[in-house]
N, C-alpha and C positions, 0 to 999 in steps of 0.2 A: 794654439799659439797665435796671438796677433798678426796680423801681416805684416806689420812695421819691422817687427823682431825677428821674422821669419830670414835664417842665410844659409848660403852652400854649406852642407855639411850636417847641418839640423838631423837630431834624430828624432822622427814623427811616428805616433800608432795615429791611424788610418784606418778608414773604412772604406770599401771596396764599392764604387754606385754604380758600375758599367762596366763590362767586359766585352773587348774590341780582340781583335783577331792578334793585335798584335803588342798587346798590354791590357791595363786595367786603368779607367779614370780612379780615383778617389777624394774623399774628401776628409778635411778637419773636422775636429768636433766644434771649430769659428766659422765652416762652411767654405775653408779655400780650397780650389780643387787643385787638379795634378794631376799629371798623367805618367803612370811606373811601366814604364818599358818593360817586354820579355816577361812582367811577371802574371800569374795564375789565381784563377779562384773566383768565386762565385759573389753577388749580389749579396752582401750586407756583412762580407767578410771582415776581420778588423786584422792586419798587417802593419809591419813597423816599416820604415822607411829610412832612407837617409835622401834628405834635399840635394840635387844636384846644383838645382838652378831657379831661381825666383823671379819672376817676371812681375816687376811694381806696377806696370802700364795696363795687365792684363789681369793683375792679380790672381794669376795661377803657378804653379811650380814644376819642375819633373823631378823627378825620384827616380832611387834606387831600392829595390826589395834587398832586407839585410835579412 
């Protein structure tokens, strides 16, 4: 999904590029990344999301694992 078109509520499949202790970063198939709080899983994972929050300045998002 574009970043333009990207808003709170968005539902996103995701792939998983980094697992942090205390979530997972990931990215679009447009290469915007995110970071999903609380959620699990391994390195090249693909997870659906729902957008919390979109940050245009920094062009990344945070999520929630649905």
């Amino acid at each position: 999904m574009p970043e333009s078109l990207m808003r709170s509520g968005d539902v996103l499949d995701v792939t998983v590029d980094k697992v942090l202790p205390f979530g997972v970063l990931v990215a679009t198939k447009d290469g915007t990344h995110g970071l999903v709080r609380g959620a699990g899983g391994a390195v090249g994972d693909a997870i659906r999301v729902r957008v919390d929050e979109y940050d245009t300045a920094q062009s990344r998002f945070s999520a929630t694992a649905i």
